[in-house]
Structure formats: C-alpha cells, structure tokens
MARBA-3410 file (N, C-alpha, C, O; in Angstrom, 1 decimal):
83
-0.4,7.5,3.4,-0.4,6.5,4.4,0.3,7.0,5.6,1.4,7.7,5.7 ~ -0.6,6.6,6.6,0.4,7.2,8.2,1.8,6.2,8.9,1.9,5.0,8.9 ~ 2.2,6.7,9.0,3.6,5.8,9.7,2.7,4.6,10.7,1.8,4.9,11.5 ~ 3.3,3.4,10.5,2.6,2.3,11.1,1.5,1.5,10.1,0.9,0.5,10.5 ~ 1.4,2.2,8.7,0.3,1.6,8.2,0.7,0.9,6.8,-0.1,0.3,6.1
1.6,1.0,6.6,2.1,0.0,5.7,1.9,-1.2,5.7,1.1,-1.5,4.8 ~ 2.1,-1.8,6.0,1.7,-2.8,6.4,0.6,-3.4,5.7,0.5,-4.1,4.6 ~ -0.5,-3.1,6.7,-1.8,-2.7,6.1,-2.4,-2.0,4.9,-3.5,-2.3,4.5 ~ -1.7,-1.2,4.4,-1.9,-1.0,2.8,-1.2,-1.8,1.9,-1.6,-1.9,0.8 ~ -0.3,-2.5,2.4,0.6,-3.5,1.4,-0.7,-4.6,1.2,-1.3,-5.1,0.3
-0.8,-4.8,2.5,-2.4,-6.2,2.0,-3.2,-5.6,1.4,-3.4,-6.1,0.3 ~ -3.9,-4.7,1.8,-4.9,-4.3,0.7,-4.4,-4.0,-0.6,-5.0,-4.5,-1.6 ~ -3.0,-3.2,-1.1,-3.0,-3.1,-2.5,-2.9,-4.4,-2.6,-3.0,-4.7,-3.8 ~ -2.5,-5.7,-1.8,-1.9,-6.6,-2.7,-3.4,-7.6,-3.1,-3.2,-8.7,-3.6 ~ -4.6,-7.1,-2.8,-5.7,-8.3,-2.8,-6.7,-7.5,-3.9,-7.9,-7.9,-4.0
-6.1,-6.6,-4.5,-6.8,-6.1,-5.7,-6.7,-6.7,-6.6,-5.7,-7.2,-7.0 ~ -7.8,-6.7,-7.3,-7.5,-7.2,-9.0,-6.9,-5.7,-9.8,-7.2,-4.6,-9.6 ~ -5.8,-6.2,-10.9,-5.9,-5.8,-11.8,-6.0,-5.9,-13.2,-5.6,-6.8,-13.8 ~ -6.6,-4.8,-13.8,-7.0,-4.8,-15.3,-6.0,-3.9,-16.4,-6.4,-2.8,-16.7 ~ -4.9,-4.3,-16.9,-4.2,-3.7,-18.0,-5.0,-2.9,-19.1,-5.9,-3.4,-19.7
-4.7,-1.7,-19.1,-4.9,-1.2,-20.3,-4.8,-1.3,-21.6,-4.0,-0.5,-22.2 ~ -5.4,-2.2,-22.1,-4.9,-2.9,-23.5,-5.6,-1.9,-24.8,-6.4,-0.9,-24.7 ~ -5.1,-2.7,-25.9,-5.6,-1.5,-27.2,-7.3,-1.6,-26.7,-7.3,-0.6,-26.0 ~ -8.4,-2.0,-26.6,-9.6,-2.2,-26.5,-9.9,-1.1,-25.6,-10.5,-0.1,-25.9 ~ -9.6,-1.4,-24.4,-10.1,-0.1,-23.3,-9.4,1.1,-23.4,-9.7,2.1,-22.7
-8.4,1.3,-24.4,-8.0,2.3,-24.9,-8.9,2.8,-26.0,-9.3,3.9,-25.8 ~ -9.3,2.3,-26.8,-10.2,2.6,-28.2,-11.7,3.2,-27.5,-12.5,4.0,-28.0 ~ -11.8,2.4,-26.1,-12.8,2.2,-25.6,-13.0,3.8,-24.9,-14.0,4.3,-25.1 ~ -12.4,4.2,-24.3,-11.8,5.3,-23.6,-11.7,6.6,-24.9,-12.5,7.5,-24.8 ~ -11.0,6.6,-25.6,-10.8,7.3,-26.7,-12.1,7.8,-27.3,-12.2,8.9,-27.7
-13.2,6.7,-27.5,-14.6,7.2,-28.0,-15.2,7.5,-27.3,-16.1,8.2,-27.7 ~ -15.2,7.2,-25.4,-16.2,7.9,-24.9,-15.5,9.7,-24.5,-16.0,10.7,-23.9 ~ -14.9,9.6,-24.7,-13.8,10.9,-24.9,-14.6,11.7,-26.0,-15.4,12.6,-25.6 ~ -14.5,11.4,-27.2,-15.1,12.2,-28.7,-16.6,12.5,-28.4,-17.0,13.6,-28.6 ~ -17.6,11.3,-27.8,-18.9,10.8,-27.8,-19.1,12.4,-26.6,-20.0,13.2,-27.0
-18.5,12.6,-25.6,-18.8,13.6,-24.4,-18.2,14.7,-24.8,-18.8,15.8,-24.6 ~ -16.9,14.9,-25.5,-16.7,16.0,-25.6,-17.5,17.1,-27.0,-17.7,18.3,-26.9 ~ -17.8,16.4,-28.0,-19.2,16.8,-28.9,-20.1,17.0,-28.3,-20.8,17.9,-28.9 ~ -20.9,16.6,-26.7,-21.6,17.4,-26.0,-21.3,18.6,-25.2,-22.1,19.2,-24.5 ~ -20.2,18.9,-25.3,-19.4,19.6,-24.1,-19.1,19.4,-23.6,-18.7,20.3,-22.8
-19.0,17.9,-23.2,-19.0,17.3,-21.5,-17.5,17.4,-21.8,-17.3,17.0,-22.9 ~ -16.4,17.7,-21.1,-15.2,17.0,-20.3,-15.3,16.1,-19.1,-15.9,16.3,-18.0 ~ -14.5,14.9,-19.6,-14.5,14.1,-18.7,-12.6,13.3,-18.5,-11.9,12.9,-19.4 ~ -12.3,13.4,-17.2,-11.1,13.1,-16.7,-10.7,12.0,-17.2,-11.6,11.1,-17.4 ~ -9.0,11.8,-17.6,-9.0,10.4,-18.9,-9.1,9.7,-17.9,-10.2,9.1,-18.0
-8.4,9.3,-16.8,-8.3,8.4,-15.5,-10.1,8.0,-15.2,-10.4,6.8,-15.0 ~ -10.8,8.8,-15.2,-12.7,8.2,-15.8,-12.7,7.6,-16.8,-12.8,6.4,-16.5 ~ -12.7,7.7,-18.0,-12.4,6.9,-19.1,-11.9,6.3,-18.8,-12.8,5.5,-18.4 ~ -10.5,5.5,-18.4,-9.8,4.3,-18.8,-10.6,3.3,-17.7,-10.9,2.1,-18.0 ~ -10.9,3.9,-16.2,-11.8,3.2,-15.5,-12.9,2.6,-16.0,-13.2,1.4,-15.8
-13.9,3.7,-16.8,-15.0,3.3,-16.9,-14.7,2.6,-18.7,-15.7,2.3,-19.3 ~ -13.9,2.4,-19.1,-13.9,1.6,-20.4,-13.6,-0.1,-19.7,-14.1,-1.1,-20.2 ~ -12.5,0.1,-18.6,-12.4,-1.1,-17.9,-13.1,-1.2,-17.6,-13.0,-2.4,-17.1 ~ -14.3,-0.9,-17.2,-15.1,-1.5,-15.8,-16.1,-2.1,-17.3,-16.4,-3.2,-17.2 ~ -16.4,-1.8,-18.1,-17.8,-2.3,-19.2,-16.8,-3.2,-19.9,-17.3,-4.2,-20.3
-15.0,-3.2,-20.4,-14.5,-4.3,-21.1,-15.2,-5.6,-20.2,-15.8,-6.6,-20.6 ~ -14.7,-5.2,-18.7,-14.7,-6.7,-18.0,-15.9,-6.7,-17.2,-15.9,-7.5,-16.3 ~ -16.9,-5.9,-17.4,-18.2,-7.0,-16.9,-18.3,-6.0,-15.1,-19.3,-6.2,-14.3 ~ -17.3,-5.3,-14.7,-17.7,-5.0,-13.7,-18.2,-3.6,-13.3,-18.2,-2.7,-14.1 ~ -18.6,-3.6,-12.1,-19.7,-2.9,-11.4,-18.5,-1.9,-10.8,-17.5,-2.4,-10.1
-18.8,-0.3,-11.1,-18.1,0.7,-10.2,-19.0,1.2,-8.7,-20.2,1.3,-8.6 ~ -18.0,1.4,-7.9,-18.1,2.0,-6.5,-17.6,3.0,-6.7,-16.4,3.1,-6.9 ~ -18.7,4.1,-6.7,-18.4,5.3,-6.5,-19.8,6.2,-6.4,-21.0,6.2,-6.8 ~ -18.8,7.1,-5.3,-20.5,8.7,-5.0,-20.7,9.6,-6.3,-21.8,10.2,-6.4 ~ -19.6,9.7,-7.2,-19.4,10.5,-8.3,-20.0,10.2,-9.2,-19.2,9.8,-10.0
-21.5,9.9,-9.8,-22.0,9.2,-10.7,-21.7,10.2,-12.4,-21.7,9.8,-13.6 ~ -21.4,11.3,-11.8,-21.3,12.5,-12.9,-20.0,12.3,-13.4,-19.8,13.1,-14.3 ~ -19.3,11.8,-13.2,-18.0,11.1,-13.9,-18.1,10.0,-14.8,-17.4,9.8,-15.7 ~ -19.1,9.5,-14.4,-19.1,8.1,-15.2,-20.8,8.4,-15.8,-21.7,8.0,-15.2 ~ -20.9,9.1,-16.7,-22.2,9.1,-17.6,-22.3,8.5,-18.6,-22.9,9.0,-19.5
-21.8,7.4,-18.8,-21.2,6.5,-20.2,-22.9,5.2,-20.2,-23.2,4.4,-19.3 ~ -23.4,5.3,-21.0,-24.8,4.0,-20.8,-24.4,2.9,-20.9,-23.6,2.6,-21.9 ~ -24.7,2.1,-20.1,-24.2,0.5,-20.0,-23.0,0.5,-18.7,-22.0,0.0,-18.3 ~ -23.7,1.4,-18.6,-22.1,1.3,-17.6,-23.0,0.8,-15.4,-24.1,1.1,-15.1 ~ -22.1,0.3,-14.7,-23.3,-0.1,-13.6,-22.2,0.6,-12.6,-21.0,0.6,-12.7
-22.8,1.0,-11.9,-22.6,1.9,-10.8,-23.5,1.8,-9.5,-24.6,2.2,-9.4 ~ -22.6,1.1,-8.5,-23.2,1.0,-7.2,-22.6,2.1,-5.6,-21.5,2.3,-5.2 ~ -23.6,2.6,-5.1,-23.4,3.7,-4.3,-23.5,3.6,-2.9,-24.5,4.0,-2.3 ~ -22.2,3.0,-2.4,-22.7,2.8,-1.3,-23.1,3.8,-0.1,-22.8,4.9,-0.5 ~ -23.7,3.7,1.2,-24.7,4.4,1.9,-23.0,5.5,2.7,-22.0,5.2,3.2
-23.3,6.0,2.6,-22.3,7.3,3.5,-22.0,6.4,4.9,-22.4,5.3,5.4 ~ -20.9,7.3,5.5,-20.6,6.5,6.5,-20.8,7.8,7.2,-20.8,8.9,6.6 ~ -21.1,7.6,8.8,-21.8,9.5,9.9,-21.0,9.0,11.0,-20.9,9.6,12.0
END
C-alpha cells in the first residue's frame, strides 16, 4: 500500500467476507492435495484452502489462474483484462 492509501484499503479489507478455516475445508483441502498430487500435479496449499472454501460455501472464484484451481465442481469467473 502507498502512503495516503490506507485509508482506502482499510474499507475495502473491511467490506470483505470472511470464511474460517474449519475442520471441513481443511479435510476438504487435504484431499484435493492427495487427489493432485497422485497425478503429479502440485498445487499451492493457499489454492486448496481457497478453493475448498470457495465449493464449502457455494461461491464463485475470480481469478486469471484457472490452472490453480483444477478441482471439478469448482466455478470460476474470468474477468476481461483491463489495457
């Protein structure tokens, strides 16, 4: 954050939801961990615990990285580049 922008980041972190990592999106995280790494895939745990939260609770990820999140059932929206 740049000097002067505090502020403004204080409201936006403060208008976020959040989602605790509870035993479920942990278990949830944990298997898609075993499920990819039996393919070879490594995948970042910080991916996991996102993408176990984002399918516990029903929501839709924003992101350009779709190769992070290869998990089925999982929804992923991409928004248009900004030029």
């Amino acid at each position: 954050m740049r000097s002067g922008e505090k502020a403004g980041t204080d409201r936006f972190l403060n208008s976020l939801e959040r989602y605790p990592v509870d035993e479920v999106i942990a278990k949830q995280a944990a298997d898609y961990y075993q499920t990819f790494a039996k393919q070879g895939i490594t995948l970042h745990i910080a991916d996991l615990i996102i993408a176990a939260t984002a399918v516990e609770h029903g929501l839709t990820l924003v992101s350009y990285n779709h190769k992070h999140f290869p998990m089925e059932g999982i929804r992923i929206h991409t928004p248009m580049p900004e030029f």
